[in-house]
C-alpha positions as a printed NumPy array, in Angstrom:
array([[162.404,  29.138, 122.826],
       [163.279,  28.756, 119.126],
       [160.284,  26.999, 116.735],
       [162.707,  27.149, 113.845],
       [163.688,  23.3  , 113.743],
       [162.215,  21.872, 110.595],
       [158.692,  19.762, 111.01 ],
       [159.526,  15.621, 110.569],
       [157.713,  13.904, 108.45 ],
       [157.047,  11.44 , 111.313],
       [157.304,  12.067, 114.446],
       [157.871,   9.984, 117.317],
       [155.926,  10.464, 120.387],
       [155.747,   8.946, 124.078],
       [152.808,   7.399, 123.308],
       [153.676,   5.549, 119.613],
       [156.162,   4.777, 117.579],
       [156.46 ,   6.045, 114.753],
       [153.179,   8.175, 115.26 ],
       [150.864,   8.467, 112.357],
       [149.241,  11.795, 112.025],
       [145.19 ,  11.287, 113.103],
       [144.038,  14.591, 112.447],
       [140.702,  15.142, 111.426],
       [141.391,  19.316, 110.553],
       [144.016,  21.247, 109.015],
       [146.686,  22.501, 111.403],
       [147.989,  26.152, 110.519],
       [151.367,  27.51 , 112.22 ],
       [150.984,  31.052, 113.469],
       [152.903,  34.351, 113.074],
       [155.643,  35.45 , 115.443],
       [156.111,  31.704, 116.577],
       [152.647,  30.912, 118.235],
       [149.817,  32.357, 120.429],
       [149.969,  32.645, 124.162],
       [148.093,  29.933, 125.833],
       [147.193,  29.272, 129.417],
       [146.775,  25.601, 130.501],
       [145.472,  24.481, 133.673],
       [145.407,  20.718, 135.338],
       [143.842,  21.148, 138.532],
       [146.359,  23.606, 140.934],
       [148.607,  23.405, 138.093],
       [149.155,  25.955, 135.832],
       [151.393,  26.579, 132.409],
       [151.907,  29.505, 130.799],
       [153.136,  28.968, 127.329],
       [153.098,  29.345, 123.482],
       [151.53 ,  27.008, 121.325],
       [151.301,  27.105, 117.419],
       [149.849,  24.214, 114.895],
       [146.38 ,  25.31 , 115.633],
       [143.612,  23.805, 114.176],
       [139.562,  23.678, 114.499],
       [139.998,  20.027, 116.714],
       [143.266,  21.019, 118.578],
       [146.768,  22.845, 119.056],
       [150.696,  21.684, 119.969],
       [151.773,  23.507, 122.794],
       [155.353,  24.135, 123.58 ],
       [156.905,  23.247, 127.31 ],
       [159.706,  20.864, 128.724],
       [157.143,  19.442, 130.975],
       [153.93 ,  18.16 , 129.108],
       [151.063,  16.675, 131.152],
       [150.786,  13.209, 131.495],
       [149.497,  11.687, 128.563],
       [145.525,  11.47 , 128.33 ],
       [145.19 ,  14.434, 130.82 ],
       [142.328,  17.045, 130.608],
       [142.742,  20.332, 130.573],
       [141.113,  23.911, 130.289],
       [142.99 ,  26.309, 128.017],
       [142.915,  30.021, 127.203],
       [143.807,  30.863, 124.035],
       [145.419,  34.033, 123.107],
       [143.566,  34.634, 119.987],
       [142.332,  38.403, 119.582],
       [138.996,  37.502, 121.012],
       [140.183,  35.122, 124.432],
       [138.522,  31.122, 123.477],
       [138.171,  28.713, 126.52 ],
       [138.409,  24.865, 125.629],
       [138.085,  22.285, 127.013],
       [140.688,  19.509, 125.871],
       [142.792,  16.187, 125.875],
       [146.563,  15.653, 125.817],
       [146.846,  13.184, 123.021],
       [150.492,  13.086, 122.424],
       [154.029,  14.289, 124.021],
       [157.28 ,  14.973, 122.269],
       [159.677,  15.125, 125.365],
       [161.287,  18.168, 126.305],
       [159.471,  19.725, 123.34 ],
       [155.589,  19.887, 123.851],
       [152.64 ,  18.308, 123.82 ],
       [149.329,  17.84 , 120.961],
       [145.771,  18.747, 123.059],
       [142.635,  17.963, 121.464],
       [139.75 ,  19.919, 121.791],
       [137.055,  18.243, 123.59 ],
       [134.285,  20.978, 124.259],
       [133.913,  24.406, 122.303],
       [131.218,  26.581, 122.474],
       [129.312,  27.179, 119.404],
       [130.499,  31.004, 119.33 ],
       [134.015,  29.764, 120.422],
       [134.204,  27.664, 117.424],
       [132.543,  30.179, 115.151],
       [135.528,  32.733, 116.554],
       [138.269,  30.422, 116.098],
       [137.221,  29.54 , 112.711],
       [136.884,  33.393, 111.695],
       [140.312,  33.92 , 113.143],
       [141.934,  30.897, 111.8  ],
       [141.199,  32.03 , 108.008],
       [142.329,  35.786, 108.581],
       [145.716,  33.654, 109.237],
       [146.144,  32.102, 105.555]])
């Protein structure tokens, strides 16, 4: 899976048109094209990479989002393992889909915001 297409300045997703960009934190992309991350809906699960992670929420790459406004837990593959809780907010199709973060521990959030500035 290649992440080396060039970022849009808008981007159109299934659920607007053109979508503005909402986000209430800075998004950083990742070395080595993304973490690993472990979504789960239910019985399903996805095994993928994600990258644009912020402290609020991460894009996560697959050819088969879930539906839009889903919940999901994820695992993220950050040196210490983070559990969240989260949202699908928006799908690009074929391409991935933007999760919010709904619930993150206090030492979860503390961890993902030490590891997030090692990354600048």
């Amino acid at each position: 899976m290649s992440t080396a297409a060039a970022t849009p300045s808008t981007v159109h997703c299934s659920n607007a048109s053109p979508a503005i960009d909402q986000r209430k934190s800075v998004r950083r992309n990742l070395p080595q094209g993304g973490i690993p991350v472990i979504c789960q809906r239910g019985s399903r699960v996805l095994l993928s990479k994600a990258n644009g992670l912020g402290e609020r929420g991460i894009f996560i790459f697959t050819t088969s989002p879930f539906p839009l406004g889903s919940s999901l837990t994820l695992e993220l593959g950050t040196p210490h393992e983070i559990r969240v809780f989260a949202r699908v907010r928006s799908t690009l199709p074929a391409l991935g889909m933007g999760v919010e973060f709904l619930a993150l521990s206090e030492e979860s959030k503390a961890l993902l915001h030490r590891w997030l500035s090692s990354q600048t």
